[in-house]
C-alpha positions as CSV (number, residue, x, y, z in Angstrom):
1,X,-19.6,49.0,-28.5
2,X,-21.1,45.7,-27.7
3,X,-21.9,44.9,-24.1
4,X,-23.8,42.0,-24.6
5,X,-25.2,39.3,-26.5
6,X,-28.5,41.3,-26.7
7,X,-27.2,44.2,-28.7
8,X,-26.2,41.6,-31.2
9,X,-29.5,42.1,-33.7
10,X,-29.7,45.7,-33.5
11,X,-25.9,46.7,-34.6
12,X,-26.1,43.9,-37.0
13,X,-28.9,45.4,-38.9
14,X,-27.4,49.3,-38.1
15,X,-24.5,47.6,-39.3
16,X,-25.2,46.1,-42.6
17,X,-27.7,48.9,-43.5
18,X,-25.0,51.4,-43.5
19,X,-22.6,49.1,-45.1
20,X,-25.3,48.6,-48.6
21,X,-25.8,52.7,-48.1
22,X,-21.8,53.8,-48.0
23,X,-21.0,51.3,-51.0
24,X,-17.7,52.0,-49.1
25,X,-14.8,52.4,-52.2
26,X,-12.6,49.5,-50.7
27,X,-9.0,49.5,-52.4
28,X,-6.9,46.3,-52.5
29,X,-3.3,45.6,-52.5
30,X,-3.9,42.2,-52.8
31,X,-2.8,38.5,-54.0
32,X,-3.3,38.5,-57.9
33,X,-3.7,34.5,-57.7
34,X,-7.7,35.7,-56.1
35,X,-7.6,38.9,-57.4
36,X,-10.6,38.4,-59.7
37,X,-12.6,36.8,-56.7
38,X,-11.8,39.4,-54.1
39,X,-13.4,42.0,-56.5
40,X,-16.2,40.1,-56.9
41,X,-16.6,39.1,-53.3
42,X,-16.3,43.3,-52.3
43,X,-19.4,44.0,-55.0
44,X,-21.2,41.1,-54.0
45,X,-21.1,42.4,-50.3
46,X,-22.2,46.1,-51.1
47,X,-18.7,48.0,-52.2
48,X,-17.2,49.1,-54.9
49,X,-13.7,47.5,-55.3
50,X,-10.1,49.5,-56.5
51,X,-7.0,47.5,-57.2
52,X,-4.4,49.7,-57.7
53,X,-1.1,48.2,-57.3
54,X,1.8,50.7,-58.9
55,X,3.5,52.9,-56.0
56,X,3.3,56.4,-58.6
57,X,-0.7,56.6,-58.3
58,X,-1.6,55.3,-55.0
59,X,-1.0,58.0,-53.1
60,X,-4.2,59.5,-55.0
61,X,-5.9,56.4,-54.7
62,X,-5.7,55.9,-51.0
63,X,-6.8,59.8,-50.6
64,X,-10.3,59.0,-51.9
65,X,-10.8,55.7,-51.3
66,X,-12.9,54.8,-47.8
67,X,-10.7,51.5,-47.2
68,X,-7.6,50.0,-47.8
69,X,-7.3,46.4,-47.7
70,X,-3.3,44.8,-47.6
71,X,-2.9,41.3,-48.4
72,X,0.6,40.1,-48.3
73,X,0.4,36.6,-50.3
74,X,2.0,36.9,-53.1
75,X,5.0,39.4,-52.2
76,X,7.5,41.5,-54.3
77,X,9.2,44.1,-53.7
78,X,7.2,46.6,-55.5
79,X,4.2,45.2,-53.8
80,X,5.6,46.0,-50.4
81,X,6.7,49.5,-51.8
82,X,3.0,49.9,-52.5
83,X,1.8,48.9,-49.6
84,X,3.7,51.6,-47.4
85,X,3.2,54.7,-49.5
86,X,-0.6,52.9,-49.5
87,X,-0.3,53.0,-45.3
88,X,1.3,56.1,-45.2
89,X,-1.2,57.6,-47.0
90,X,-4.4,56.0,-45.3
91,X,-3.0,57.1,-42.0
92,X,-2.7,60.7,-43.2
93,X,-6.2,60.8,-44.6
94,X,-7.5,58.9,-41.3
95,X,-8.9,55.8,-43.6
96,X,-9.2,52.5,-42.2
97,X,-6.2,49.5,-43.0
98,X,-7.5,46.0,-42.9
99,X,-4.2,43.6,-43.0
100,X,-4.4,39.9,-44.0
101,X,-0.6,38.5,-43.2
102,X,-1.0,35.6,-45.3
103,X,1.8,33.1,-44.6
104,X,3.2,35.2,-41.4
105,X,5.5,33.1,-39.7
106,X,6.6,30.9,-42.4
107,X,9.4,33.2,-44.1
108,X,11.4,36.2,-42.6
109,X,10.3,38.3,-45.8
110,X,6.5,37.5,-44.2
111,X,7.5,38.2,-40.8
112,X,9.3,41.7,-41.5
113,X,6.9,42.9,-43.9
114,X,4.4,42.0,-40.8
115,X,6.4,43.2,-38.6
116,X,7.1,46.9,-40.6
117,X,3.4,47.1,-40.8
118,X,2.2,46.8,-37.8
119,X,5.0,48.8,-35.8
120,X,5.1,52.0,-38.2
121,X,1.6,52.4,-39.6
122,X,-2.0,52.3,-37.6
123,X,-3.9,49.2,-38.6
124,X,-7.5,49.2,-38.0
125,X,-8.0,45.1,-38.3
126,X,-6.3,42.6,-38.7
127,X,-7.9,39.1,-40.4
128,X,-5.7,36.2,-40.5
129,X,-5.9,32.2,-39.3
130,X,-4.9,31.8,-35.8
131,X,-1.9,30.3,-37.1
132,X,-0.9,33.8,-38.3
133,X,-2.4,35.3,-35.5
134,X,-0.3,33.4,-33.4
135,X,3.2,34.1,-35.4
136,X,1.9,37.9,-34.7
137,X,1.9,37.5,-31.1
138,X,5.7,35.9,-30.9
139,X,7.1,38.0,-33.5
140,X,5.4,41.0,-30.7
141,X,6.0,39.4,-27.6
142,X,2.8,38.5,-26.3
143,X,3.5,34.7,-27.1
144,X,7.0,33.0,-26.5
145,X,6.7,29.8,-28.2
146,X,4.2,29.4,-31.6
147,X,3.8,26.5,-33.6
148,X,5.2,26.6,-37.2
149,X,2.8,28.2,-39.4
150,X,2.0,25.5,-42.2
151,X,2.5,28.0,-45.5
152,X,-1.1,29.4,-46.2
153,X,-2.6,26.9,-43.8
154,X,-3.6,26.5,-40.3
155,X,-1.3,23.8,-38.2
156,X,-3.0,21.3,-36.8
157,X,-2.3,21.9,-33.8
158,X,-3.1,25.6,-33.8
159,X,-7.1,24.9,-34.9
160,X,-9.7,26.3,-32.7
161,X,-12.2,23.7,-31.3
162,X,-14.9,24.9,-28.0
163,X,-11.9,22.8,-25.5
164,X,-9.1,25.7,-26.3
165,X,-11.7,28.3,-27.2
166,X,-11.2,30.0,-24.0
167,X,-7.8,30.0,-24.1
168,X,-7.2,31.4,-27.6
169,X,-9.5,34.1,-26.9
170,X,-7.5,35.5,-23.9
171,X,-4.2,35.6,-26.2
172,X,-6.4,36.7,-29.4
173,X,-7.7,39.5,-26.7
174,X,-4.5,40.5,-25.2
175,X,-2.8,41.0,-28.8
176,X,-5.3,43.5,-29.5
177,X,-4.9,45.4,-26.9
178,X,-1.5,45.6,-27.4
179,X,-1.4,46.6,-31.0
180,X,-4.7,48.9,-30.5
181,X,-6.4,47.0,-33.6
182,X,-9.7,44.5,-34.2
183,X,-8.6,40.9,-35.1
184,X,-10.1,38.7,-37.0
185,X,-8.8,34.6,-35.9
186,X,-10.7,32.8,-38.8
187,X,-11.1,29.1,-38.6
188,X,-13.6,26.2,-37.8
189,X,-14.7,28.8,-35.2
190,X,-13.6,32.2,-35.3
191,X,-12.4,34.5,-32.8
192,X,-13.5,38.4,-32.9
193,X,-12.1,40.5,-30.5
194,X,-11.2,44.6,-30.4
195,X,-9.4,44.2,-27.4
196,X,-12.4,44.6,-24.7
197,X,-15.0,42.4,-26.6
198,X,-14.3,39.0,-27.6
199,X,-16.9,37.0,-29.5
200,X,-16.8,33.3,-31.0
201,X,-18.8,33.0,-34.7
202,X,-19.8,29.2,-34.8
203,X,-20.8,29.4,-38.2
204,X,-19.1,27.9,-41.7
205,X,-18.6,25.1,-43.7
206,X,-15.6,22.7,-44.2
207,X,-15.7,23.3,-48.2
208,X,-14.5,26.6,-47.6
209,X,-10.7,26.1,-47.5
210,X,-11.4,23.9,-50.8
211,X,-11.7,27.3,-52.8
212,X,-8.7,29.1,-53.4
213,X,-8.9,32.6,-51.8
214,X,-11.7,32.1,-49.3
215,X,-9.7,34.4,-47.1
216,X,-8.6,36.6,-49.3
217,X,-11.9,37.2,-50.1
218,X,-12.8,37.1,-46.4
219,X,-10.5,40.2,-46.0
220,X,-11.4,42.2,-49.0
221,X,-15.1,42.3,-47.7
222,X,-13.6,42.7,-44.2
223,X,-12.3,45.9,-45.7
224,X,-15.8,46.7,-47.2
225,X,-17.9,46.3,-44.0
226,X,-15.0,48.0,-42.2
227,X,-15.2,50.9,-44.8
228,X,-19.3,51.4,-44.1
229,X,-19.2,50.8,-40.1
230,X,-17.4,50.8,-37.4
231,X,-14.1,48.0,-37.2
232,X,-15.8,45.5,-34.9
233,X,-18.9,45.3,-36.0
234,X,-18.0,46.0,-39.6
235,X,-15.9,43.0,-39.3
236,X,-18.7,41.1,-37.3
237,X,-21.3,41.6,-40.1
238,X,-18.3,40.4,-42.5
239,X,-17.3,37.0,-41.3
240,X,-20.9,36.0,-40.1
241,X,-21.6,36.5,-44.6
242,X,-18.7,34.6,-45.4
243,X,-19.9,32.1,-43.2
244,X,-23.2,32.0,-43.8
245,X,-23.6,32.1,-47.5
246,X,-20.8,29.4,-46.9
247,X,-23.1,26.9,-45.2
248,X,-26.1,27.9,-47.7
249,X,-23.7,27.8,-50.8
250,X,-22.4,23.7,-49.8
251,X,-26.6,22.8,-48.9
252,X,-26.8,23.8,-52.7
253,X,-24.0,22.0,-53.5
254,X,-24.9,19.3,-52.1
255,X,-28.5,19.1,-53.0
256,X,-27.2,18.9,-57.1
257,X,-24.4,17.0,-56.8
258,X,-21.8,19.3,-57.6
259,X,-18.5,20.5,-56.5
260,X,-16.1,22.9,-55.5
261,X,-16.2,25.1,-58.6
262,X,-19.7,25.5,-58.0
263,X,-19.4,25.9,-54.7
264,X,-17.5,29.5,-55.2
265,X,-20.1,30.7,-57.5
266,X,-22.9,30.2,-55.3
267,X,-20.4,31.7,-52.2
268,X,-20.9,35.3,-54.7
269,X,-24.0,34.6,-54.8
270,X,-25.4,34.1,-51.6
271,X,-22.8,37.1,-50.3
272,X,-24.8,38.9,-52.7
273,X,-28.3,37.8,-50.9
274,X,-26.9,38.9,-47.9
275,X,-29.5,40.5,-45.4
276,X,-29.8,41.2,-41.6
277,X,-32.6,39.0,-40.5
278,X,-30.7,36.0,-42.0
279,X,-27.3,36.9,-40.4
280,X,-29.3,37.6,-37.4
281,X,-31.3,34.0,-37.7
282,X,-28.8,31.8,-38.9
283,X,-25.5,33.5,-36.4
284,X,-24.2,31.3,-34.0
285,X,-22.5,33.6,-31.7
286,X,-21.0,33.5,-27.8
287,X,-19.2,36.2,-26.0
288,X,-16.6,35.2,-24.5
């Protein structure tokens, strides 16, 4: 648990430390547009990726793997097959479920697969924008009125800036109590919360939504860090790496000139350089 802002360097470095040991065998259900990068992004981080989509295996899958990761972006209906034999299984074998509702909010076929997940299976986190995060709470009653979700994309209107920080924490906080899960808000600034601790990542760089499947890669290591340590600060250490190599991948870019394309290979990269006394450094954190 973290009390305070103090216990912030210690369970970052307990927390990464374990991640690198476990290597944690993260297996994704995911969006085949960023397959390729997710994979990368989960052995950049320290895991060892698995995706495994047809419905007649997974249950063996699931049974050995440490994680399982659900992305819902790119939906069929043998996907969401998969993804409930997947959830059944991880709930019988006690392993984590990271869910990314990509798009929640925007389509009934997003909102019931959502909706199915959530209700019937245990998820451990949940990582989505606040967009999504928002279409969660209405389509669960803990919000009456949310702003259209703009397909993949945050609405304008939903973005997080320090004036409606406050305020977005509370609802972020009370959803998670609700659905007894970590979740993940991710946007100019980020909103962590299990419930009882809420904590706002500062950290980031507007290139990042430039590169298809920054969040999908977010998730996938989500379900990495989550698979070596504990949800919260699993998922702590997770987005405050994203971020980070984020901001040190666009200084590189920007000190040669170059562009987004670049940009995602040095995002691998600095994932891969990844250590605690630079996410402990370079964090900007406040509990909320």
């Amino acid at each position: 648990m973290i009390n305070n802002k103090s216990d912030l360097p210690e369970k970052i470095e307990e927390s990464l430390k374990s991640i690198k040991e476990k290597n944690a065998l993260t297996h994704c259900i995911t969006n085949s547009v960023t397959i390729n990068d997710c994979a990368n992004a989960v052995l950049a981080i320290g895991g060892s990726p698995f995706m495994a989509e047809d419905a007649e295996e997974l249950e063996e899958v699931v049974t050995i793997a440490d994680v399982l990761v659900i992305n819902i972006g790119k939906l069929s209906k043998e996907q969401i097959k998969s993804m409930k034999v997947s959830c059944e299984t991880a709930n019988k074998t006690n392993t984590p479920i990271v869910l990314d509702p990509v798009g929640v909010g925007v389509t009934e076929l997003r909102n019931k697969t959502t909706l199915d997940l959530i209700s019937n299976y245990d998820i451990t986190a949940i990582r989505g924008n606040i967009s999504e995060i928002k279409a969660i709470a209405k389509l669960v009653g803990v919000l009456d009125e949310s702003n259209a979700a703009k397909g993949v994309d945050v609405n304008a209107d939903d973005i997080i800036t320090k004036e409606n920080l406050k305020a977005n924490g509370d609802l972020i906080c009370e959803l998670a109590s609700k659905l007894d899960t970590v979740i993940l808000a991710s946007g100019p600034i980020d909103i962590l919360t299990d419930g009882e601790t809420t904590i706002a990542i500062d950290n980031g760089d507007d290139m990042m939504p430039l590169i298809t499947g920054s969040g999908c890669m977010l998730s996938s290591i989500v379900g990495s860090c989550v698979g070596g340590s504990t949800p919260l600060e699993g998922t702590l250490v997770a987005i405050l790496a994203m971020n980070i190599a984020g901001e040190k991948a666009r200084a590189k870019v920007d000190e040669r000139d170059e562009g987004t394309g670049s940009f995602r290979a040095y995002l691998i990269d600095y994932l891969y350089k990844t250590n605690s006394e630079t996410l402990i450094n370079e964090s900007n954190i406040e509990i909320l």
